[in-house]
TORLUM-488700 format. One record per residue (C-alpha): residue number from 0; x, y, z. Coordinates in nm, 3 decimals, m for minus. Layout:
BEGIN
+-----+---------+---------+---------+
| seq |      xx |      yy |      zz |
+-----+---------+---------+---------+
| NUM |       X |       Y |       Z |
...
+-----+---------+---------+---------+
//
This chain:
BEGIN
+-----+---------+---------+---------+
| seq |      xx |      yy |      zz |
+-----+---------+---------+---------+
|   0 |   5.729 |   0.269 |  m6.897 |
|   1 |   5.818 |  m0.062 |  m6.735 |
|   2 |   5.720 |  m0.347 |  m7.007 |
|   3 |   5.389 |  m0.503 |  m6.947 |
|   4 |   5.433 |  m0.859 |  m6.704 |
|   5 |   5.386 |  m1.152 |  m6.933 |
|   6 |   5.028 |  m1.279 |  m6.937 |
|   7 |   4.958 |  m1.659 |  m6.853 |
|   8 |   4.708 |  m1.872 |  m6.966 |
|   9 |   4.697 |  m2.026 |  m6.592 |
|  10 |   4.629 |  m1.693 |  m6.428 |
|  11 |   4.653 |  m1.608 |  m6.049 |
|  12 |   4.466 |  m1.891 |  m5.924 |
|  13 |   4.686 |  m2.114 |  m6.073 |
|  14 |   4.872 |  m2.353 |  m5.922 |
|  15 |   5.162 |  m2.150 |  m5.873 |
|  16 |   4.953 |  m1.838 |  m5.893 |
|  17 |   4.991 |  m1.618 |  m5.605 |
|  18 |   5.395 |  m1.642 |  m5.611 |
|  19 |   5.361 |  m1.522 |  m5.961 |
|  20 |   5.119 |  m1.190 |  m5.854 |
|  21 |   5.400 |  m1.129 |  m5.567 |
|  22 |   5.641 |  m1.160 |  m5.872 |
|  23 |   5.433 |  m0.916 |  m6.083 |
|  24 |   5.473 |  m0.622 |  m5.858 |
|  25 |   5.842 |  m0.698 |  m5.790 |
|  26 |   5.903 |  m0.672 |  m6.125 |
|  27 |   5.685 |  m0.341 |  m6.192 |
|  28 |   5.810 |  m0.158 |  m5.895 |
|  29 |   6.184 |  m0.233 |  m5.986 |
|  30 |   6.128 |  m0.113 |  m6.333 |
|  31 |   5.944 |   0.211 |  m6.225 |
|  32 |   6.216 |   0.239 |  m5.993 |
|  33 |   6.509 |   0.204 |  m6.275 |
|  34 |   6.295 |   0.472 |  m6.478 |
|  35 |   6.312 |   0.751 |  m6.163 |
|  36 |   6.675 |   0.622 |  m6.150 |
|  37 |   6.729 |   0.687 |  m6.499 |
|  38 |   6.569 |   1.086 |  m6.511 |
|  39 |   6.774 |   1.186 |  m6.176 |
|  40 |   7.063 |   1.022 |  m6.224 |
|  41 |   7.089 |   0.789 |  m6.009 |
|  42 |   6.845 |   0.614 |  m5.774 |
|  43 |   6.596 |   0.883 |  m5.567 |
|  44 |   6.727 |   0.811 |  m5.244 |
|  45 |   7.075 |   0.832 |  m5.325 |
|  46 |   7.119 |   0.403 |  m5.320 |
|  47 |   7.248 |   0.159 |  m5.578 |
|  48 |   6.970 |   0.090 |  m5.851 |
|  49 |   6.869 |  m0.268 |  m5.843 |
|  50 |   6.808 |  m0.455 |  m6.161 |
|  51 |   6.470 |  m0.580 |  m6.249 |
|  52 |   6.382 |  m0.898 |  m6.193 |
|  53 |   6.479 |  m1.229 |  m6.468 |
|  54 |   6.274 |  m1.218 |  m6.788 |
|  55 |   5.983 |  m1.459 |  m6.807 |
|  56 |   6.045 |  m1.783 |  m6.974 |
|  57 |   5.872 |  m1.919 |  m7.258 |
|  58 |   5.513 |  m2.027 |  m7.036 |
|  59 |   5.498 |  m1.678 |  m6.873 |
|  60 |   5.709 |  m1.834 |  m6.569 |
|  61 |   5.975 |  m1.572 |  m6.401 |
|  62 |   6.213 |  m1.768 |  m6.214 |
|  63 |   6.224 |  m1.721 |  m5.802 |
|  64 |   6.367 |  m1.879 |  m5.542 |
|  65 |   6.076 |  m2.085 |  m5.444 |
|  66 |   6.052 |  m2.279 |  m5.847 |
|  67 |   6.437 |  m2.248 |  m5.821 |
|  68 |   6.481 |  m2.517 |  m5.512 |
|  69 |   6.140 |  m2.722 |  m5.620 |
|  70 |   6.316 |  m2.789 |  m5.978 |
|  71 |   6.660 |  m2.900 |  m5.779 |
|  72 |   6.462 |  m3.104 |  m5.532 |
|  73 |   6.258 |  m3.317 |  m5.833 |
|  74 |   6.377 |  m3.634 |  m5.951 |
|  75 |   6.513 |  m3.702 |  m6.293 |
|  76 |   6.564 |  m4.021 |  m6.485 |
|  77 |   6.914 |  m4.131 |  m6.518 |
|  78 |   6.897 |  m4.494 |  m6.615 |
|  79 |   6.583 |  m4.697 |  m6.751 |
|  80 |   6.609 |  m5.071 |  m6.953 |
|  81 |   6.374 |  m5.336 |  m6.958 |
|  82 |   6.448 |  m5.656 |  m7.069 |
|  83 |   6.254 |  m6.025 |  m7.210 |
|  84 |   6.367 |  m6.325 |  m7.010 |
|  85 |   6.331 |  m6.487 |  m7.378 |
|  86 |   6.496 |  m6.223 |  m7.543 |
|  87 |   6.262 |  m6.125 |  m7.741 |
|  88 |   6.131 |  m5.821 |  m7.606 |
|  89 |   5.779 |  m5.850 |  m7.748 |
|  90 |   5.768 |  m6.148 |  m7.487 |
|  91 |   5.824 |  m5.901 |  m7.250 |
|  92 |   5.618 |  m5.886 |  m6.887 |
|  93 |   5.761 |  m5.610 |  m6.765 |
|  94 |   5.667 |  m5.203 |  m6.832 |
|  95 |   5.921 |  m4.910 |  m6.770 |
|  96 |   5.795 |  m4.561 |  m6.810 |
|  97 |   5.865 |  m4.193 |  m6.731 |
|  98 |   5.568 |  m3.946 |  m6.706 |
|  99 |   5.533 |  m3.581 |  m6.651 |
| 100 |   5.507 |  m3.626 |  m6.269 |
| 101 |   5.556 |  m3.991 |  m6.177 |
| 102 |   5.745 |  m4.266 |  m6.295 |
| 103 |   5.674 |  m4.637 |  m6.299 |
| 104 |   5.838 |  m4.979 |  m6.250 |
| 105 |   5.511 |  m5.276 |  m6.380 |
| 106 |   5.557 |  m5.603 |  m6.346 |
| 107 |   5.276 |  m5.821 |  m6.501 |
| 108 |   5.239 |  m6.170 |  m6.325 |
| 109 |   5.364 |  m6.485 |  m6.591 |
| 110 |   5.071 |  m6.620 |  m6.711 |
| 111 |   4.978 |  m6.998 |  m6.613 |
| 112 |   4.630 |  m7.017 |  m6.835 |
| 113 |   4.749 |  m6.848 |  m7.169 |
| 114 |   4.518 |  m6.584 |  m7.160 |
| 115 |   4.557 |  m6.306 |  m7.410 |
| 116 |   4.428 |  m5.937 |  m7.431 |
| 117 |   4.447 |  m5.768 |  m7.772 |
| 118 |   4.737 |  m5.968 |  m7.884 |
| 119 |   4.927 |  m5.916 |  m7.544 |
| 120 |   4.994 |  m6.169 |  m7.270 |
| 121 |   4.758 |  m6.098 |  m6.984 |
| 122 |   5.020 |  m5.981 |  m6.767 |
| 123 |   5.172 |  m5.745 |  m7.052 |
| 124 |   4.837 |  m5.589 |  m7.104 |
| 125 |   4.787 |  m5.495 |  m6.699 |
| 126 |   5.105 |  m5.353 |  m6.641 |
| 127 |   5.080 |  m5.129 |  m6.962 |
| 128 |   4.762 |  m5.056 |  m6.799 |
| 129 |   4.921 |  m4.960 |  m6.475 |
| 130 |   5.225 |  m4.778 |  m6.624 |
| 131 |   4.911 |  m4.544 |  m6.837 |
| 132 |   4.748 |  m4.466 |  m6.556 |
| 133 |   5.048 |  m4.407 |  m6.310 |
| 134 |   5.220 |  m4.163 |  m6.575 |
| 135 |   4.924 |  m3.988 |  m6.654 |
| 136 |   4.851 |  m3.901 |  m6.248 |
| 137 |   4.990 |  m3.580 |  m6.075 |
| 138 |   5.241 |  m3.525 |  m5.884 |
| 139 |   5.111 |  m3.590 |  m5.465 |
| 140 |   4.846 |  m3.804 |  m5.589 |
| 141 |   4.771 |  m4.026 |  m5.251 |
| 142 |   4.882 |  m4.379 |  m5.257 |
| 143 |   4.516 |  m4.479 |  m5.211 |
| 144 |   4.357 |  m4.293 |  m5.463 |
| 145 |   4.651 |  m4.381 |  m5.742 |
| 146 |   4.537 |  m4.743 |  m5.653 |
| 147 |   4.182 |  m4.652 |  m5.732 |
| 148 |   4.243 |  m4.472 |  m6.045 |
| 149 |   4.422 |  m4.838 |  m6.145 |
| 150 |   4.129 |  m5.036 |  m6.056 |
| 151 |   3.859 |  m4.799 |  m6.192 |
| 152 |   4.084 |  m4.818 |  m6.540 |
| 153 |   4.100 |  m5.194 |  m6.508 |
| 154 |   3.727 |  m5.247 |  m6.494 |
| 155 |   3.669 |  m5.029 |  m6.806 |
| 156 |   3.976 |  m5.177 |  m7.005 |
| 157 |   3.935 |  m5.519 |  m6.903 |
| 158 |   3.601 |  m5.605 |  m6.725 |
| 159 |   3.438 |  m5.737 |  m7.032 |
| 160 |   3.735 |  m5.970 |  m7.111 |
| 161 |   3.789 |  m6.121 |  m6.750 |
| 162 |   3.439 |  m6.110 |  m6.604 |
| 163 |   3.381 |  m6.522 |  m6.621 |
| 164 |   3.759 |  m6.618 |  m6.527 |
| 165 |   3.838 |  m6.777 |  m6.164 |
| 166 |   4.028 |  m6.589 |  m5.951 |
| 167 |   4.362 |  m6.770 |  m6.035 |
| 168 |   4.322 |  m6.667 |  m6.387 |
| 169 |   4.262 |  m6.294 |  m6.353 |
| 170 |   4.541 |  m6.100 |  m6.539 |
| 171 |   4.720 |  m5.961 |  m6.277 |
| 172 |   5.048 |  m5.712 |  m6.225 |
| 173 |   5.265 |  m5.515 |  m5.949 |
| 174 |   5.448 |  m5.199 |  m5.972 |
| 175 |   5.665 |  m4.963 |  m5.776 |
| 176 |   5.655 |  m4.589 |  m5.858 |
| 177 |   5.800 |  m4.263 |  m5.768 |
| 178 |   5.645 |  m3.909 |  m5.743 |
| 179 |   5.978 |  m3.704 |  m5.901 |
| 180 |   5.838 |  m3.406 |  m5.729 |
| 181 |   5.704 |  m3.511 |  m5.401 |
| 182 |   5.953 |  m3.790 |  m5.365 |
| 183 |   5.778 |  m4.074 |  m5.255 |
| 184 |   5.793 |  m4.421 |  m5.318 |
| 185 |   5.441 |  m4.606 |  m5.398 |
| 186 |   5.442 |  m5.010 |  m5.421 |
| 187 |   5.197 |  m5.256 |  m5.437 |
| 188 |   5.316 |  m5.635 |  m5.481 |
| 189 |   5.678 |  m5.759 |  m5.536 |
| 190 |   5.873 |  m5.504 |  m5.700 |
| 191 |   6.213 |  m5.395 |  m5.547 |
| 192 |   6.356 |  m5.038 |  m5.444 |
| 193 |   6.666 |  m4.928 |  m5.276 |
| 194 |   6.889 |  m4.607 |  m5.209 |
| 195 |   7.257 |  m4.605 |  m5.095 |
| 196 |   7.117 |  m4.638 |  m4.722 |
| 197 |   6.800 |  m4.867 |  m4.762 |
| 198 |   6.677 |  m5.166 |  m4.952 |
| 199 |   6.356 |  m5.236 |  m4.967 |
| 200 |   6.361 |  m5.610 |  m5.178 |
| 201 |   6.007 |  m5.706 |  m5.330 |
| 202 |   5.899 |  m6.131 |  m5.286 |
| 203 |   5.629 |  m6.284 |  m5.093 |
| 204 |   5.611 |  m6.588 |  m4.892 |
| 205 |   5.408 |  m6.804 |  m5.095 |
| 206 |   5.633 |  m6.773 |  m5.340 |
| 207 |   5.933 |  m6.837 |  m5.112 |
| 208 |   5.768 |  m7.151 |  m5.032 |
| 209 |   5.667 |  m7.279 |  m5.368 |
| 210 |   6.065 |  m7.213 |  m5.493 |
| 211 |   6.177 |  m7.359 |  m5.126 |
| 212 |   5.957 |  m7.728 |  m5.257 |
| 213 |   6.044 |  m7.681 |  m5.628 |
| 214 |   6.396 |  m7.636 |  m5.543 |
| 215 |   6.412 |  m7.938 |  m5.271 |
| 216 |   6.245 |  m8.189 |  m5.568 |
| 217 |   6.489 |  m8.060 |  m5.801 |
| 218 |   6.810 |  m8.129 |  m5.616 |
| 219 |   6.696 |  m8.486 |  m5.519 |
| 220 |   6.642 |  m8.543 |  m5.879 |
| 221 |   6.963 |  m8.448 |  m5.965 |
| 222 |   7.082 |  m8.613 |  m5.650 |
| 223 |   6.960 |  m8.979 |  m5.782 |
| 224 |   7.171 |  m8.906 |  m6.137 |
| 225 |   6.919 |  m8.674 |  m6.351 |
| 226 |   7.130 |  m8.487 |  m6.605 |
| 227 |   7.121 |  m8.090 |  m6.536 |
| 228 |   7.024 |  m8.019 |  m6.907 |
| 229 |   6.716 |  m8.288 |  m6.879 |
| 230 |   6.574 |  m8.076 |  m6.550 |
| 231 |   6.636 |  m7.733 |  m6.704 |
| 232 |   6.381 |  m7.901 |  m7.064 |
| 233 |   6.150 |  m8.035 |  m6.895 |
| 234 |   6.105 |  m7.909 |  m6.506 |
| 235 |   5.916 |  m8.129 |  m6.283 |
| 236 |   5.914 |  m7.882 |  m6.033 |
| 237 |   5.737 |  m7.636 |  m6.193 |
| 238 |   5.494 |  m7.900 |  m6.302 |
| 239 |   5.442 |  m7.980 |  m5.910 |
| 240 |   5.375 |  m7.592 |  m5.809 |
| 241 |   5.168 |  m7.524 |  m6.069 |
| 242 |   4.895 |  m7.615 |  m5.881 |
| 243 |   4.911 |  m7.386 |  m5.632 |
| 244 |   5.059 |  m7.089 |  m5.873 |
| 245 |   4.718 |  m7.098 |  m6.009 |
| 246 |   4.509 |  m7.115 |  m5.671 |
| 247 |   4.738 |  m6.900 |  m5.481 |
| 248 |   4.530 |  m6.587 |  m5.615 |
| 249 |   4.289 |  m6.676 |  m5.342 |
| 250 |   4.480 |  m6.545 |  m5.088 |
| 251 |   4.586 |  m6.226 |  m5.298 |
| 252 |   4.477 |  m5.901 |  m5.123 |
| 253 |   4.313 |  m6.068 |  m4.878 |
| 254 |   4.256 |  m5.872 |  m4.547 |
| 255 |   4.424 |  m5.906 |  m4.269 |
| 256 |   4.484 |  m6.299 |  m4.123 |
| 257 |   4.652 |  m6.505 |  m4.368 |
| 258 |   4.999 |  m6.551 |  m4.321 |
| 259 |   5.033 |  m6.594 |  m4.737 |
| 260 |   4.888 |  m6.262 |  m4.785 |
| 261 |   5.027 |  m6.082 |  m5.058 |
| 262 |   4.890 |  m5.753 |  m5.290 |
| 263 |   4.848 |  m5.757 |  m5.654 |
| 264 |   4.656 |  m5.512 |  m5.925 |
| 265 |   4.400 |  m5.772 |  m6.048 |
| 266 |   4.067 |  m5.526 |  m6.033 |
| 267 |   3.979 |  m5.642 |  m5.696 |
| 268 |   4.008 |  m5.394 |  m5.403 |
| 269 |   4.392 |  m5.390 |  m5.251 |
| 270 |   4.392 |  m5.378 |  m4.895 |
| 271 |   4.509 |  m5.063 |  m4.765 |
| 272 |   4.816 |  m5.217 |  m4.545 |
| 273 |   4.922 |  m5.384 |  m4.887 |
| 274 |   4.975 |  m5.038 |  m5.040 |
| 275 |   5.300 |  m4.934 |  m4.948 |
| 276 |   5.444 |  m4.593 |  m4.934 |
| 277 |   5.802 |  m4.385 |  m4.810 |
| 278 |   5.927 |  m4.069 |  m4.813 |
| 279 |   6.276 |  m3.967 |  m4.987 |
| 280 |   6.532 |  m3.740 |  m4.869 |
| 281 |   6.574 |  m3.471 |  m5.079 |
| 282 |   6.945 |  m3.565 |  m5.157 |
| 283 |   6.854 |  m3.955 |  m5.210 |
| 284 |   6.883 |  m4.077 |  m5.580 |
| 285 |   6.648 |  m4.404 |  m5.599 |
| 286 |   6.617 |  m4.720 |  m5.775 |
| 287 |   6.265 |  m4.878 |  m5.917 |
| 288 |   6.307 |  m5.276 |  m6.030 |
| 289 |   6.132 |  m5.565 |  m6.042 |
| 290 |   6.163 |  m5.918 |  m5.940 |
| 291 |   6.420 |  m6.069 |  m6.221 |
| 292 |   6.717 |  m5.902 |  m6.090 |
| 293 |   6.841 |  m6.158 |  m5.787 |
| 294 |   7.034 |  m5.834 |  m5.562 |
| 295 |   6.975 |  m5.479 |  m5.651 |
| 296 |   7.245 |  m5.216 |  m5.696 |
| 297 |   7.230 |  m4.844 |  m5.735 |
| 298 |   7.423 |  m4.900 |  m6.074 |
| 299 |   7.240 |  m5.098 |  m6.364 |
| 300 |   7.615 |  m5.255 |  m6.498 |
| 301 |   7.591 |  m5.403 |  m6.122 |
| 302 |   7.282 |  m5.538 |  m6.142 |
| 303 |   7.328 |  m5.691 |  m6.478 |
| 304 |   7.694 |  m5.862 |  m6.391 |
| 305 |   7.580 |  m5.962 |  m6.125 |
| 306 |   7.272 |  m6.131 |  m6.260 |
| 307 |   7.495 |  m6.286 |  m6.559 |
| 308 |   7.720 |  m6.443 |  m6.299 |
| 309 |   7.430 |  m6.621 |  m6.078 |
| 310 |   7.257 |  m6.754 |  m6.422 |
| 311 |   7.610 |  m6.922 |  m6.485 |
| 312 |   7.657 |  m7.056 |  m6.126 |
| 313 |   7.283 |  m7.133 |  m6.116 |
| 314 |   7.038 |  m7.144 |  m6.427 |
| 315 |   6.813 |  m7.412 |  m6.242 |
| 316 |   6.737 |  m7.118 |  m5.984 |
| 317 |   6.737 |  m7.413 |  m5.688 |
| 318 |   7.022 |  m7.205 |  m5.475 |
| 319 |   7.059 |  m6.942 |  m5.288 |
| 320 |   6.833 |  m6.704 |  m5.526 |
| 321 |   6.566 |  m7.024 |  m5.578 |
| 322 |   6.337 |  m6.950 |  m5.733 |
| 323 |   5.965 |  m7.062 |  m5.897 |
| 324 |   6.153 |  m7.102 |  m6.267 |
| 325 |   6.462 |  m7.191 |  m6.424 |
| 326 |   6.628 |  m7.004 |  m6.709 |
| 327 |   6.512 |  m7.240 |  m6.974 |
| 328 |   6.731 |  m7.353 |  m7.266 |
| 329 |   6.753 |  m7.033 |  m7.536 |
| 330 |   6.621 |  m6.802 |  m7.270 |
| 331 |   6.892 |  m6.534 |  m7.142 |
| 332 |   6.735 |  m6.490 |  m6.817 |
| 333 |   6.487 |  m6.732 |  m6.567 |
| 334 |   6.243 |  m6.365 |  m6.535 |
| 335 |   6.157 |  m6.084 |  m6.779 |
| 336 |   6.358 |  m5.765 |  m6.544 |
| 337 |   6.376 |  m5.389 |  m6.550 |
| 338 |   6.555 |  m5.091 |  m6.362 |
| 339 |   6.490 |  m4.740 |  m6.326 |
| 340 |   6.716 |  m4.533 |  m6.182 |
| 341 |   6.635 |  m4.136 |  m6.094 |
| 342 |   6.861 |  m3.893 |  m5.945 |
| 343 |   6.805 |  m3.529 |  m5.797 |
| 344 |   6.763 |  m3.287 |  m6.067 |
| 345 |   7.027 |  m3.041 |  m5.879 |
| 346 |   7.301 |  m3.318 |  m5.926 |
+-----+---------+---------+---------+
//
């Protein structure tokens, strides 16, 4: 007699359950068809004998088709690094992780009040609270709900902590992430993605603007005979934005009608044309980043060469990648950065 089919702790109304009860009496009627084969010679009606089906793998899975093409069609990571803009990674802002179903670029927003959350920056401890809850989700989770999940998790984690604090002072953190199976692309805020054919480049205008004045102060300074090294110690033009880098929360997932509109995970409700979403290909490798990589390549060496060159030409950050910060002196970068690259499973 045929061997019994392996038993599964998921059962037939699993997720996968119905392709594996088809599977079940493949498998049985090949066998019992190999055993009639085996007492007549040959196959009853005189035609080739037909092997059974693969063996079950470990989990009581039998390999078809169907999980054949959905395991060459999910995403797999290829390249992840994350990186301090002090070099010190504990300073670090920035959250890379790889879940069972989704993975995550979080960036958590520098920190102009000094708040700390159990020995983290505030922006450290929201996107490690982002990058929890986005790894821990399933695969075809909807945008809106992931966003949810984030804010619910935020008001547990953090509520008690930021419940007094001004709007400009709420920890706050953006993120770009990728269902490996479904292949999408979820952002909210100013993290960067890209394939070979498309680019989608994080920023928002407010901050555009604030770099725009910083940068315009900073090159009359140095215009009227301020040394370089004294600007890049001691930056007056962060000092003049600061201002409005600490206000500018008020226009942060704001509906509709502000020009300076912009989305952020801060525990307040994100407007639902701030949550962005796209669909990949099923051929298209994809790249995750944040903000503190100037131009984003498909290849990490790229990104970081090219990075190292612009801090040389320009570690002010007042040219053509201005920006609201300078590299200061015994930084290696002007931004904390990280990349996350995944490619299709099936090469």
């Amino acid at each position: 007699m045929p061997e019994p089919y392996p038993q599964t702790t998921e059962g037939a109304r699993g997720a996968d359950g119905w392709n594996r009860v088809v599977v079940r009496l493949i498998h049985d009627r090949a066998a019992l068809r190999v055993t009639r084969g085996q007492r007549t010679g040959g196959h009853p009606c005189g035609r080739e004998v037909q092997p059974p089906p693969p063996a079950a793998d470990d989990q009581g899975v039998i390999p078809t088709p169907r999980t054949d093409t959905l395991a060459r069609r999910a995403l797999v990571v290829t390249e992840l690094f994350v990186a301090a803009k002090s070099g010190d990674q504990d300073d670090c802002e920035d959250v890379v992780r790889d879940g069972p179903d989704l993975a995550v670029v979080a960036d958590g927003a520098t920190d102009t009040f000094g708040t700390r959350i159990g020995g983290l920056t505030a922006g450290r401890a929201v996107a490690e609270l982002v990058a929890d809850v986005v790894t821990d989700a399933p695969t075809g989770i909807p945008a809106l709900e992931l966003v949810d999940r984030i804010n619910a998790e935020y008001g547990s984690r953090l509520g008690a902590t930021v419940r007094d604090l001004p709007p400009g002072a709420l920890p706050t953190a953006v993120f770009c992430a990728v269902d490996k199976l479904g292949r999408r692309v979820i952002r909210v805020g100013d993290t960067s993605w890209r394939t070979p054919g498309r680019t989608h480049l994080g920023g928002k205008r407010i901050d555009r603007i604030n770099a725009q004045a910083r940068a315009a102060l900073l090159h009359s300074l140095l215009a009227e005979g301020t040394p370089h090294e004294e600007l890049l110690e001691h930056d007056p033009g962060r000092q003049m934005i600061l201002p409005v880098l600490r206000r500018q929360a008020a226009v942060r997932n704001r509906p509709r009608g502000s020009a300076l509109t912009h989305a952020g995970i801060d525990g307040r409700p994100v407007p639902r044309h701030l949550v962005e979403e796209w669909t990949l290909a099923d051929d298209e490798p994809v790249v995750l980043a944040s903000d503190g990589y100037p131009r984003l390549f498909m290849e990490l060496a790229r990104c970081e060469a090219y990075l190292a060159a612009d801090l040389a030409r320009d570690p002010l950050r007042i040219g053509r990648h201005a920006t609201t910060k300078a590299a200061r002196p015994g930084h290696v970068s002007f931004d904390d950065r990280a990349f996350l690259r995944l490619d299709p499973a099936g090469g």
